[in-house]
ROVO-648484 format. One record per residue: x, y, z of N, C-alpha, C, O in turn; residue number from 1; residue in three letters. Coordinates in Angstrom, 1 decimal. Each point is the difference from the previous one (the first is absolute). Example, Ala and Ser with C-alpha at 12.3 -4.5 7.8 and 13.67 -1.06 7.14 Angstrom:
REM ROVO-648484
+--------+--------+--------+--------+--------+--------+--------+--------+--------+--------+--------+--------+-----+-----+
|     nX |     nY |     nZ |    caX |    caY |    caZ |     cX |     cY |     cZ |     oX |     oY |     oZ |   i |  aa |
+--------+--------+--------+--------+--------+--------+--------+--------+--------+--------+--------+--------+-----+-----+
|   13.2 |   -5.7 |    7.8 |   -0.9 |    1.2 |    0.0 |    0.9 |    1.2 |    0.0 |    1.0 |    0.0 |    0.7 |   1 | ala |
|   -1.4 |    1.1 |   -1.4 |    0.9 |    1.1 |    0.0 |   -0.8 |    1.1 |    0.8 |    0.5 |    1.1 |    0.1 |   2 | ser |
+--------+--------+--------+--------+--------+--------+--------+--------+--------+--------+--------+--------+-----+-----+
REM end
This chain:
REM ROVO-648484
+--------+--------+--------+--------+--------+--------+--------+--------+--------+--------+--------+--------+-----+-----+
|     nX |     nY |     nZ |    caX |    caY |    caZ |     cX |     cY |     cZ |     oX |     oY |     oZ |   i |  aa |
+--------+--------+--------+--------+--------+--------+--------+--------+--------+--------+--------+--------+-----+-----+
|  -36.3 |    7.2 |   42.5 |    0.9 |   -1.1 |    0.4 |   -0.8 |   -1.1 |    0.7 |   -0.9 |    0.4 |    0.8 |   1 | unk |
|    1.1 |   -1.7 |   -1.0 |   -0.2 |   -1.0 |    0.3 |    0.1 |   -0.3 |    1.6 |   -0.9 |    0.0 |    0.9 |   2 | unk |
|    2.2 |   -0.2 |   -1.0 |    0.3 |   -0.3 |    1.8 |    0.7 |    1.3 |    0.4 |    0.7 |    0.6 |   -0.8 |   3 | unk |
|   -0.8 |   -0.2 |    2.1 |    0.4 |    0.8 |    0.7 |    0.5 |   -0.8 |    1.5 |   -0.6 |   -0.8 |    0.7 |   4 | unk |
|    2.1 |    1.3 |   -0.7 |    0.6 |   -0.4 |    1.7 |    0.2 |   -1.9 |   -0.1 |    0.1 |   -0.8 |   -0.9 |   5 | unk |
|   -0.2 |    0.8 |    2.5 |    0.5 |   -1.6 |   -0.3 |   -1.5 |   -0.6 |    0.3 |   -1.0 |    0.6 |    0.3 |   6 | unk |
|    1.1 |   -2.6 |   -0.6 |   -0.8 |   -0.4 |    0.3 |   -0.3 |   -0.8 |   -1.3 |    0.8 |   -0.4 |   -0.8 |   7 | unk |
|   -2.5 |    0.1 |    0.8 |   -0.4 |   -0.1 |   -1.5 |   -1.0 |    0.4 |   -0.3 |   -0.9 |    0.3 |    0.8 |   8 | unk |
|    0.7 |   -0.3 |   -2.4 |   -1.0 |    0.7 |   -0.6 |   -0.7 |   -1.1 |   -0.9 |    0.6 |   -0.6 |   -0.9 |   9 | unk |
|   -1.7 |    0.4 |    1.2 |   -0.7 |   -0.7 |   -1.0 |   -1.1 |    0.2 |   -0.8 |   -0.9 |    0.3 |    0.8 |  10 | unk |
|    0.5 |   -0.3 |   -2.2 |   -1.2 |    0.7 |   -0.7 |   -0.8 |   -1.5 |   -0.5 |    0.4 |   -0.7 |   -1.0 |  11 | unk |
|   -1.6 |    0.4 |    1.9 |   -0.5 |   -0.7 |   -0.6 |   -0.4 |   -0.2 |   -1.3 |    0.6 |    0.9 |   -0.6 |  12 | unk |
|   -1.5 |   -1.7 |   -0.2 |   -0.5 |   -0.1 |   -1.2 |   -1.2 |    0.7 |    0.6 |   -0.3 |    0.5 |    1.1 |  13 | unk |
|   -0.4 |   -0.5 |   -2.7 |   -1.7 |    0.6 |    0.2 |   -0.9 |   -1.2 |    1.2 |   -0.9 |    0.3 |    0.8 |  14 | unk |
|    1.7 |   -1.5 |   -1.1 |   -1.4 |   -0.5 |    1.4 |    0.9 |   -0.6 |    1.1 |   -0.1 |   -1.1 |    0.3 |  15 | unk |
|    0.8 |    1.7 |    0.2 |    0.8 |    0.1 |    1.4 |    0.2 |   -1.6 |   -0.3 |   -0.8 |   -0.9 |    0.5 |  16 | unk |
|    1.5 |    0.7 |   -0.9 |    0.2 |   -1.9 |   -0.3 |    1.8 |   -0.3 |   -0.2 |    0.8 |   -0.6 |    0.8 |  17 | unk |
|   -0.5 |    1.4 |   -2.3 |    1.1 |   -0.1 |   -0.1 |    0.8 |    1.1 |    0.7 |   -0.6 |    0.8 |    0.7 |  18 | unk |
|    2.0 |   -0.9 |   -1.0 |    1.0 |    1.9 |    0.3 |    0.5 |    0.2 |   -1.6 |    0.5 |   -0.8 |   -0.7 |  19 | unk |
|   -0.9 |    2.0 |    0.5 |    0.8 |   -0.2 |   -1.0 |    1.3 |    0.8 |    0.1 |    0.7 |    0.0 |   -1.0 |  20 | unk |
|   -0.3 |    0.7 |    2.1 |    0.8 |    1.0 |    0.2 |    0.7 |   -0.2 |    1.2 |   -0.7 |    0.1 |    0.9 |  21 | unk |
|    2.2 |   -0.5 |   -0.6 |    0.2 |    0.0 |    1.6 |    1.0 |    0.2 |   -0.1 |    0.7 |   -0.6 |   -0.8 |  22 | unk |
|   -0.1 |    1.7 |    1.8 |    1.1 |    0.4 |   -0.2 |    0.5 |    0.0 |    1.9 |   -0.5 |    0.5 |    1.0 |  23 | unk |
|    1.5 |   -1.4 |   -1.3 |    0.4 |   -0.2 |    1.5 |    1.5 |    0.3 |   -0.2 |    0.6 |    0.2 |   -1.0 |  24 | unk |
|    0.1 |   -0.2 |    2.5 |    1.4 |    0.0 |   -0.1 |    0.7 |   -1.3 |   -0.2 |   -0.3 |   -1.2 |    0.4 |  25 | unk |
|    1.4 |    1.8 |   -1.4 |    0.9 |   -1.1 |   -0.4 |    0.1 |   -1.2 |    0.9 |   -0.3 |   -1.2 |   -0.2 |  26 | unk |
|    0.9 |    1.9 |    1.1 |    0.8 |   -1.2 |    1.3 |   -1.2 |   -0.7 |    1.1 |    0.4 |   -0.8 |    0.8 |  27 | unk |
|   -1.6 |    1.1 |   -0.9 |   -1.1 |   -0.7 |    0.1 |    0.0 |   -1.1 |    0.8 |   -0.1 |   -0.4 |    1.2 |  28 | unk |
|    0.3 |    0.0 |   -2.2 |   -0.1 |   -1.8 |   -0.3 |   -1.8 |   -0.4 |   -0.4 |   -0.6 |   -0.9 |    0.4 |  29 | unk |
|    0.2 |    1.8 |   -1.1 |   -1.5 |    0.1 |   -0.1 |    0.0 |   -1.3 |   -1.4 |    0.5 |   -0.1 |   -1.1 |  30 | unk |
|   -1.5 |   -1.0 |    1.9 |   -0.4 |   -0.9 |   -1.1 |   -1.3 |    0.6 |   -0.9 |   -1.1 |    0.5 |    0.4 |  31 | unk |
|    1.4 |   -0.7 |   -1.7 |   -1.4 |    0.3 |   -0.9 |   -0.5 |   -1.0 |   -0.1 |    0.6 |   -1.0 |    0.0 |  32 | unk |
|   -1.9 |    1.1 |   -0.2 |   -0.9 |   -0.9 |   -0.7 |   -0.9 |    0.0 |   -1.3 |   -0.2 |    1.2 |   -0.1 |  33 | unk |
|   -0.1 |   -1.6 |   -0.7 |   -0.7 |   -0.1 |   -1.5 |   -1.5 |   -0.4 |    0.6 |   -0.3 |   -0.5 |    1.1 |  34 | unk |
|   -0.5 |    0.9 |   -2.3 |   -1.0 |   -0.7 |   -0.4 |   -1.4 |    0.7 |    1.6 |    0.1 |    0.7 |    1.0 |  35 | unk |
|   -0.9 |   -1.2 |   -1.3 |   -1.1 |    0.3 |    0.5 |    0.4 |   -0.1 |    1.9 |    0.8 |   -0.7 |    0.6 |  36 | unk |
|   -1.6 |    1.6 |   -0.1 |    0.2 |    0.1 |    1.4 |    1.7 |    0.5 |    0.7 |    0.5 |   -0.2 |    1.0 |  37 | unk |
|   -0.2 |    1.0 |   -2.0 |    1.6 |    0.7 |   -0.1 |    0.5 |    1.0 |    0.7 |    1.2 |    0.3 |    0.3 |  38 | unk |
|   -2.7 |    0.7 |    0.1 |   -0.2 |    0.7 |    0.4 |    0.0 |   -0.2 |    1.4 |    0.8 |    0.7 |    0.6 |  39 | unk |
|   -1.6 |   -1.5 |   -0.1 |    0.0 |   -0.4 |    1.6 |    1.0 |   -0.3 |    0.1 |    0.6 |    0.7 |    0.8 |  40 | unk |
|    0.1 |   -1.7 |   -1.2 |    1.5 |   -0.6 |   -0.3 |    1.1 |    1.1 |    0.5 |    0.7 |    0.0 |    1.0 |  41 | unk |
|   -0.9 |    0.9 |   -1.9 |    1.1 |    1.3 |   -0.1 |   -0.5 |    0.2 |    1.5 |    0.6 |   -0.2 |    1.1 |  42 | unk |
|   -1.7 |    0.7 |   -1.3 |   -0.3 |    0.6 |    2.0 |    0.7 |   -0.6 |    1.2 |    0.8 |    0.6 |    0.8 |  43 | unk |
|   -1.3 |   -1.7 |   -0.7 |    0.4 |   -1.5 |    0.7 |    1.3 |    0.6 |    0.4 |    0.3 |    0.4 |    1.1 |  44 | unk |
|    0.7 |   -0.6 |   -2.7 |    1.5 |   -0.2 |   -0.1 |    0.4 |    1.3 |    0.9 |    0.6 |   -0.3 |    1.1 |  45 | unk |
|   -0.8 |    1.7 |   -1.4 |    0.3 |    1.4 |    0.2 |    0.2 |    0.0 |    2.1 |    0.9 |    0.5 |    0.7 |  46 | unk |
|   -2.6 |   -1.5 |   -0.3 |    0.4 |    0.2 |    1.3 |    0.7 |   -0.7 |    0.5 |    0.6 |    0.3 |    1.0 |  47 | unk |
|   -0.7 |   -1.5 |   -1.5 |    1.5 |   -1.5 |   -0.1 |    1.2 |    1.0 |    0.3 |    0.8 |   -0.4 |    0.9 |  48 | unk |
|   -0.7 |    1.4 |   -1.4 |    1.5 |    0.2 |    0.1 |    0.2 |    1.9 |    1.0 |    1.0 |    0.8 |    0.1 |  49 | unk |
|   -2.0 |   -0.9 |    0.2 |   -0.9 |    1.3 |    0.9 |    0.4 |    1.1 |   -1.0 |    0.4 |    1.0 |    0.4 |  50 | unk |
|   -0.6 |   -1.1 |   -1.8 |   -0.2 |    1.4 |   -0.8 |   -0.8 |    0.8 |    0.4 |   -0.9 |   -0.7 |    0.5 |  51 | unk |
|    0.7 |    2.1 |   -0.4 |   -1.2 |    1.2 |   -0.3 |   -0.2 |   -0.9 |   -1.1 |    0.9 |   -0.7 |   -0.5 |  52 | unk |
|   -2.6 |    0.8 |   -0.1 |   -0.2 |    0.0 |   -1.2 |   -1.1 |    1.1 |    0.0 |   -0.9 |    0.3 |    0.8 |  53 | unk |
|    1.3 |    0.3 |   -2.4 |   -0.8 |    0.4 |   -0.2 |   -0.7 |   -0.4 |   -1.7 |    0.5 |   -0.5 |   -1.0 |  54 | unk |
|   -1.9 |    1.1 |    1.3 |   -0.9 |   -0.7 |   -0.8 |   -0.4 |    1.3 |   -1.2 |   -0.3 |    1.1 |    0.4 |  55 | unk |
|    0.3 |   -1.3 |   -1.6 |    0.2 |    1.2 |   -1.0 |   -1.2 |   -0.6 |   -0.6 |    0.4 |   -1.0 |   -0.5 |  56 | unk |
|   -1.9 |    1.3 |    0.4 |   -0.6 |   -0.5 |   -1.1 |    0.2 |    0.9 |   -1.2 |    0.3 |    1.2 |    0.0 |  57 | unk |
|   -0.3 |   -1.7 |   -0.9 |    0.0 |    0.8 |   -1.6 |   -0.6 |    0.0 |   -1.1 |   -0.5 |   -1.1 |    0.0 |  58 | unk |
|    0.2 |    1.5 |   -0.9 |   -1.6 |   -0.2 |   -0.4 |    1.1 |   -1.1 |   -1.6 |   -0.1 |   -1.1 |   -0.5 |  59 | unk |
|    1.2 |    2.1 |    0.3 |    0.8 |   -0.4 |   -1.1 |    1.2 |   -1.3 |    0.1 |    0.3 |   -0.9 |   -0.9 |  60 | unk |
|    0.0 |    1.1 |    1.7 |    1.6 |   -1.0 |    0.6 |   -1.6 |   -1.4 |    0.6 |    0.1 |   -1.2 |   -0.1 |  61 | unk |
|   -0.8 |    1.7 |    0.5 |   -0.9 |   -1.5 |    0.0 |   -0.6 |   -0.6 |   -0.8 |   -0.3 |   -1.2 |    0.2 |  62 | unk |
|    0.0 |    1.7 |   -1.4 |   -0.4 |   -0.7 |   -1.3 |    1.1 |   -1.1 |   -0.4 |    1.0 |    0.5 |   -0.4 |  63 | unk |
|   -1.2 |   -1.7 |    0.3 |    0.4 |   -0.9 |   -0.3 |   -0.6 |   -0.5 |   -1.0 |   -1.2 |    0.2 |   -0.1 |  64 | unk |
|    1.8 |   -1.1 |   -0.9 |   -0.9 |   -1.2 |   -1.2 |    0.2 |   -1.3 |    0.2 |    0.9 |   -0.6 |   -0.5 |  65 | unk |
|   -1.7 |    0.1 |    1.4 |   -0.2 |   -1.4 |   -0.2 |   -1.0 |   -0.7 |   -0.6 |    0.3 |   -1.2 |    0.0 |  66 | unk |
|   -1.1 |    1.3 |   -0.4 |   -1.1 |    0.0 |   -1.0 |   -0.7 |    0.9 |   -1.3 |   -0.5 |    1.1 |    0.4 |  67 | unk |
|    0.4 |   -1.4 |   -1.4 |   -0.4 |    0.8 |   -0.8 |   -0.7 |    1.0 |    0.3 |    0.2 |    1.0 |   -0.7 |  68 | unk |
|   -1.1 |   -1.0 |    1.5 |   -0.8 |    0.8 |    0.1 |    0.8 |    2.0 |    0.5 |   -0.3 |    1.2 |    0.0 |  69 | unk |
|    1.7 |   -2.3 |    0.6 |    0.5 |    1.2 |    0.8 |    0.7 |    0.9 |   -1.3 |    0.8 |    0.7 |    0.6 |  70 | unk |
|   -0.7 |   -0.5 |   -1.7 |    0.3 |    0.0 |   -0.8 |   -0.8 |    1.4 |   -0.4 |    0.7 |    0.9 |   -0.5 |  71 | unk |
|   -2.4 |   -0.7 |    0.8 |   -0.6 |    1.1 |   -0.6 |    0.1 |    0.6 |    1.7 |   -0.3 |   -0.4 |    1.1 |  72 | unk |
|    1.1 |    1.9 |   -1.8 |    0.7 |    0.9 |    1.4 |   -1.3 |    0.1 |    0.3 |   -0.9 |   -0.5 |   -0.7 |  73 | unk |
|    0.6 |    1.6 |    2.3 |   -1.1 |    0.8 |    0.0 |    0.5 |    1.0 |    0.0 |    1.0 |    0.2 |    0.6 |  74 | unk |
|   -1.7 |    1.1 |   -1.5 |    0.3 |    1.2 |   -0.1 |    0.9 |    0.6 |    0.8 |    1.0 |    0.6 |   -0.4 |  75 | unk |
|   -1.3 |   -0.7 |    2.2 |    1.0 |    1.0 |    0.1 |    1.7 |   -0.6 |   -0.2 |    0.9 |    0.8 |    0.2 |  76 | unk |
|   -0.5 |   -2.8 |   -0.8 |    1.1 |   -0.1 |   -0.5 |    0.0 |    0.5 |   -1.1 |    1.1 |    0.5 |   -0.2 |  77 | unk |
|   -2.0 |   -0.2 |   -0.9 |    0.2 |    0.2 |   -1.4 |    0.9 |    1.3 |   -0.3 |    0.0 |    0.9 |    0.7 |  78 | unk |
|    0.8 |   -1.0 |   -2.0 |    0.9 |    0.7 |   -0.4 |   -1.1 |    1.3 |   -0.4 |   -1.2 |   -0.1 |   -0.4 |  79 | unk |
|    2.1 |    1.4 |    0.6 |   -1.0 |    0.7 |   -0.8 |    0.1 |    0.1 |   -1.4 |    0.9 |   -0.7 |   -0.4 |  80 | unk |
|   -1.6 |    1.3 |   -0.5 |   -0.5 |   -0.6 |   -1.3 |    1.4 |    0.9 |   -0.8 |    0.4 |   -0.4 |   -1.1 |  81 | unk |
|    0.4 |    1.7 |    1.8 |    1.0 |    0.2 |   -0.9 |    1.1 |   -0.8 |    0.1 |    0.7 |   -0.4 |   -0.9 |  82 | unk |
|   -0.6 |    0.1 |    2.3 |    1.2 |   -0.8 |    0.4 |    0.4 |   -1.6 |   -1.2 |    0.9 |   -0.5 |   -0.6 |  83 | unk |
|   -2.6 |    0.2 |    0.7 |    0.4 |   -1.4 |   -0.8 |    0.1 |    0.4 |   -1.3 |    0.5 |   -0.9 |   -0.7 |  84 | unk |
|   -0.9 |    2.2 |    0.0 |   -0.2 |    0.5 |   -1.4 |    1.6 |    0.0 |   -0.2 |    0.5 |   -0.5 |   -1.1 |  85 | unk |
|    0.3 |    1.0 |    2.1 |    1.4 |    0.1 |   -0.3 |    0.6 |   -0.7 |    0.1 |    1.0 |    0.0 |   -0.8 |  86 | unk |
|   -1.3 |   -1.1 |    1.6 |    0.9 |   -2.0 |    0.0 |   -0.4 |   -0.6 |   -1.3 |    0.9 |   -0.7 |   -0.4 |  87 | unk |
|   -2.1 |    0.9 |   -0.3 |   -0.8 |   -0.6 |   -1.0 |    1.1 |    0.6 |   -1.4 |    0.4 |   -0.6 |   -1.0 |  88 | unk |
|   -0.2 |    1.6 |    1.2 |    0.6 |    0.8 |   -1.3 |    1.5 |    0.2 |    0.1 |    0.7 |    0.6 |   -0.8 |  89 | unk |
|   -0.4 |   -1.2 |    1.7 |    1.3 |   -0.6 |    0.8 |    1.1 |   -1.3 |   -0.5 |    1.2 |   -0.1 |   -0.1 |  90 | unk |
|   -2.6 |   -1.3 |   -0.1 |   -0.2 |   -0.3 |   -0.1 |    0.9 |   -0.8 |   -2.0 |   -0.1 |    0.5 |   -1.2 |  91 | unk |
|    0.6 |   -1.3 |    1.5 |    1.7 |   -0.2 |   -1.0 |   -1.2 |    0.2 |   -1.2 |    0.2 |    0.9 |   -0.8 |  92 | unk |
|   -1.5 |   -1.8 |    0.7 |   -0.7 |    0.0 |   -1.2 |   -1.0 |    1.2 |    0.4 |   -1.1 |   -0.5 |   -0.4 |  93 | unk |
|    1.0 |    1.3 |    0.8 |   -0.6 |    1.0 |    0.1 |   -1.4 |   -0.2 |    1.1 |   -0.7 |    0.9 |    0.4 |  94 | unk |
|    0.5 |   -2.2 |   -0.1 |   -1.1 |   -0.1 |    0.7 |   -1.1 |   -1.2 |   -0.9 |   -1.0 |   -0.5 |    0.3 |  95 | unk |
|    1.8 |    0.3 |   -1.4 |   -0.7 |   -0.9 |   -1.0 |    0.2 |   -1.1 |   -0.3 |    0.3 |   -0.1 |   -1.2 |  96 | unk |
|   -0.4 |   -1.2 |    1.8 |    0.6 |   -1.3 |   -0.2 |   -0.1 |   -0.4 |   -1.1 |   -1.3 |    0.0 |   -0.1 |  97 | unk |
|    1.7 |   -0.5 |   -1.1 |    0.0 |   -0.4 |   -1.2 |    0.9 |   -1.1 |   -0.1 |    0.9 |   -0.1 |    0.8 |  98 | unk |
|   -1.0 |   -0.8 |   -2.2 |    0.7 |   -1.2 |   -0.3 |    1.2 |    0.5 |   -1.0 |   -0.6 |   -0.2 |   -1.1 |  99 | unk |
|    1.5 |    0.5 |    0.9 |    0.8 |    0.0 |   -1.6 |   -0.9 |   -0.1 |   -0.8 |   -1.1 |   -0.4 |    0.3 | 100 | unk |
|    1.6 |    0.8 |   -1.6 |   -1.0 |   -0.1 |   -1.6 |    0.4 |   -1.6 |   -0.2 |    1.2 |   -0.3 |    0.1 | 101 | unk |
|   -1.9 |   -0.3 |   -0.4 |    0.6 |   -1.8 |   -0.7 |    1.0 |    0.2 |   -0.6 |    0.9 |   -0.9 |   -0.1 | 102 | unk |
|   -0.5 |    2.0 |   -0.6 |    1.8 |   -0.2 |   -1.3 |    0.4 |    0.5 |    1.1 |    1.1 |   -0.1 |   -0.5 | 103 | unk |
|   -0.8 |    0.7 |    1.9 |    1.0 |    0.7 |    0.5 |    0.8 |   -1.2 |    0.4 |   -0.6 |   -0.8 |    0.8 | 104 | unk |
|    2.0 |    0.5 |   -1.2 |    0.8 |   -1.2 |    0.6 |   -0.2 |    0.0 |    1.4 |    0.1 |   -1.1 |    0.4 | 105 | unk |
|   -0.2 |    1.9 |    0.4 |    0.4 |   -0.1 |    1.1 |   -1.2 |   -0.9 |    0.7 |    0.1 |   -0.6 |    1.1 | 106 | unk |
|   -1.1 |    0.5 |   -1.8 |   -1.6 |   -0.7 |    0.2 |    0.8 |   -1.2 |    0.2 |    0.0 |   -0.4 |    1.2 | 107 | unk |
|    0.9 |   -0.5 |   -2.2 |    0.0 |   -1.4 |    0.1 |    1.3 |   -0.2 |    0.6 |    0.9 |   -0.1 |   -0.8 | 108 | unk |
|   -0.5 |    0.0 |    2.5 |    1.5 |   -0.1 |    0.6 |    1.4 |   -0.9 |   -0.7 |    1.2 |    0.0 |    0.2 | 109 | unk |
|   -2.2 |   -0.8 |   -1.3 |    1.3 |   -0.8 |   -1.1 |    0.3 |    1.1 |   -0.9 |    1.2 |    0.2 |   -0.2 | 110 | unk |
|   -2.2 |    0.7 |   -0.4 |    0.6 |    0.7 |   -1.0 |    0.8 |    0.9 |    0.5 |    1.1 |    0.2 |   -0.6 | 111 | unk |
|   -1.4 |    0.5 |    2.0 |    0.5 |    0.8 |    0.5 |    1.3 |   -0.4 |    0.1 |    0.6 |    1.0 |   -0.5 | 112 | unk |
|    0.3 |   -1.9 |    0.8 |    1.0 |   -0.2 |   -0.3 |    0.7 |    0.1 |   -0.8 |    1.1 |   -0.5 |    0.2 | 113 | unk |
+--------+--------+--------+--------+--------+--------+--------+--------+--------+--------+--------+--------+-----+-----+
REM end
């Protein structure tokens, strides 16, 4: 479980910058913030309003994509090799992206009609 009891819970990103996770009480009145420095923000906000906070780092719930690079997991995000064998084969074309054959009408959205 995420949050436990009252207060707030926040799970930074991988470089303590953003939140990507905050789970506060409804009736709050907790302002969020976006974009870089969100984190301190969220902090800031939590004792603004004298929350407990507490602080969850996580190796998974902090991976964020904001640049490509974030894109190649590190192993310990990576799926394991059956898990994705089974999404892959799961998968509506089986895991095989292809174009239609050129005669299949459905290739040309006029003919398809």
């Amino acid at each position: 479980m995420v949050a436990e009891g009252p207060g707030a819970t926040l799970i930074p990103d991988r470089h303590r910058d953003g939140t990507n996770v905050a789970c506060v009480p409804t009736d709050a009145g907790f302002r969020f913030a976006y974009g870089p420095g969100s984190f301190a923000a969220h902090r800031t906000e939590a004792a603004r309003l004298g929350l407990v906070t507490r602080l969850v780092p996580d190796v998974r719930l902090g991976w964020d994509i904001d640049v490509p690079a974030d894109l190649e997991l590190p192993a310990p995000l990576a799926l394991p090799s059956s898990v994705a064998a089974l999404l892959q084969a799961a998968a509506p074309d089986g895991g095989a992206a292809s174009d239609p054959p050129a005669d299949d009408p459905a290739a040309d959205p006029v003919e398809a009609r």
